[in-house]
C-alpha positions, 0 to 999 in steps of 0.5 A: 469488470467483475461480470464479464470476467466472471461470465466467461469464467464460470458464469453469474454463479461463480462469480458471486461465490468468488466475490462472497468469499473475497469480500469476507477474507478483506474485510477480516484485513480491513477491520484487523489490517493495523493489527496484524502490520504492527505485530508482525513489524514487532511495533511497540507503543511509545509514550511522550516521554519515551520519543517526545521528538516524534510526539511535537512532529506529530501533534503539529502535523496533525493540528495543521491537517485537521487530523486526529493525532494517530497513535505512535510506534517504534518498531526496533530495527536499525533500517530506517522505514516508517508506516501508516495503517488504520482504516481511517483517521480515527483509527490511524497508527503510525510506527517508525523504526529505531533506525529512522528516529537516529538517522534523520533530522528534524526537517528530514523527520517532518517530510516522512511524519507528512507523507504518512499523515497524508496516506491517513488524510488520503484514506489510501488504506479505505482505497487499497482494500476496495483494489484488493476486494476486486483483485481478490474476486478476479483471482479467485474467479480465475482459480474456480475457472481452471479448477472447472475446467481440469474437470470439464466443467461448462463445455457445453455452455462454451460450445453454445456460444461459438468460441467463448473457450478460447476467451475463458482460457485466456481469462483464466491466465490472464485475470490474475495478472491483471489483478496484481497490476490493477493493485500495484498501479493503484498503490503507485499511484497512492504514493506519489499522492502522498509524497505530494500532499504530505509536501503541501501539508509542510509547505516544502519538498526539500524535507521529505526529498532528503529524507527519501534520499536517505532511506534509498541508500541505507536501506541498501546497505542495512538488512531489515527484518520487515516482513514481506507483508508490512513492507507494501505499507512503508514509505520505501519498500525494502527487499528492491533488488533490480530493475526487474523486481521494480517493475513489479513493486508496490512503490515508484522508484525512489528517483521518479519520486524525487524527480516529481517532488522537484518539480512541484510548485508550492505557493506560501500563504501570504 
């Protein structure tokens, strides 16, 4: 995808210096991405004695899944969210708000604690930066693309080649859109997967269904102070204002979510 979008953009050339420079600008996000989410929520790190609560949802959580046990945070905001970041499960963080901790019980609790262990089982973090190095080199590709052309740049080689303007024009529209799509049915598709693994790893889907029903209709009444660019990584994005604006959001509609933890088939053991 990356050659033929770089070819008809500004060639082999182009192409390479846009991915060098996207893949260098993601991997600084990807070494530092936990750090950069949990300063700007304003995340604190707590101890077992300050939430032991969290601490035996956790520890029996990640006992269950084979995972390290990640390091805890509560972020203080009364709008009740919660995130997973760390590139894998060695490194893994997950902060909950004050907001959350008051207004869920402990099954509610539990499903939100799974669906967070299971976007660090899932290396969800791993995939979406892999989504966002190509995203980024289209973009930037389509960037180079216009720049080149305001300034006339490989009409020669377009005339060469019998109606291959057209096509770059198009792809210089085109690419960007098509990037931010790529990265928002990717992050889609990791939520449904995480809803889904996180009820296995309990062995029911009421816990994390009431608690999604929950964070739908506080997060409408409570403002939250998340920034725009931690909210991506929450288990319910807020900031939804419409249908318009769901169609181009990270997360399914909670209802589609829900619909799908309904309809889930999960077998005890024994």
């Amino acid at each position: 995808m990356l050659l033929t979008i770089g070819e008809a953009l500004g060639g082999r050339n182009g192409m390479t210096i846009a991915l060098a420079f996207a893949v260098i600008g993601n991997a600084v996000a990807y070494f530092f991405s936990d750090k950069i989410a949990l300063y700007s929520s304003r995340a604190q790190p707590v101890s077992r004695e300050q939430l032991p609560r969290l601490y035996e949802v956790m520890e029996r959580l990640a006992a269950k899944a084979n995972l390290p046990v990640p390091k805890l945070y509560l972020i203080p905001e009364a709008a009740p969210n919660a995130f997973a970041t760390g590139r894998n499960p060695g490194h893994a963080s997950v902060a909950v708000t004050e907001g959350l901790m008051q207004l869920m019980n402990d099954e509610e609790l539990e499903g939100v604690i799974a669906h967070e262990l299971s976007h660090v089982r899932n290396y969800d973090i791993l995939i979406s930066s892999i989504a966002a190095i190509i995203a980024g080199a289209i973009t930037h590709l389509a960037y180079m693309g216009r720049f080149a052309a305001i300034f006339g740049y490989g009409s020669s080689r377009d005339d060469d080649r019998g109606g291959g303007g057209l096509t770059a024009l198009l792809m210089l529209f085109l690419a960007p859109f098509a990037a931010m799509l790529l990265q928002l049915g990717i992050s889609r598709q990791r939520e449904y997967a995480a809803d889904e693994t996180g009820a296995r790893m309990v062995g029911q889907p009421y816990g994390l269904i009431s608690a999604l029903e929950k964070l739908g209709a506080y997060n409408q009444r409570i403002p939250s102070n998340m920034p725009q660019t931690t909210s991506a990584l929450c288990i319910v994005k807020p900031f939804s204002s419409g249908s318009l604006a769901s169609l181009f959001s990270t997360h399914p509609p909670l209802e589609e979510r829900i619909a799908a933890l309904r309809g889930m088939t999960i077998t005890r053991p024994g």
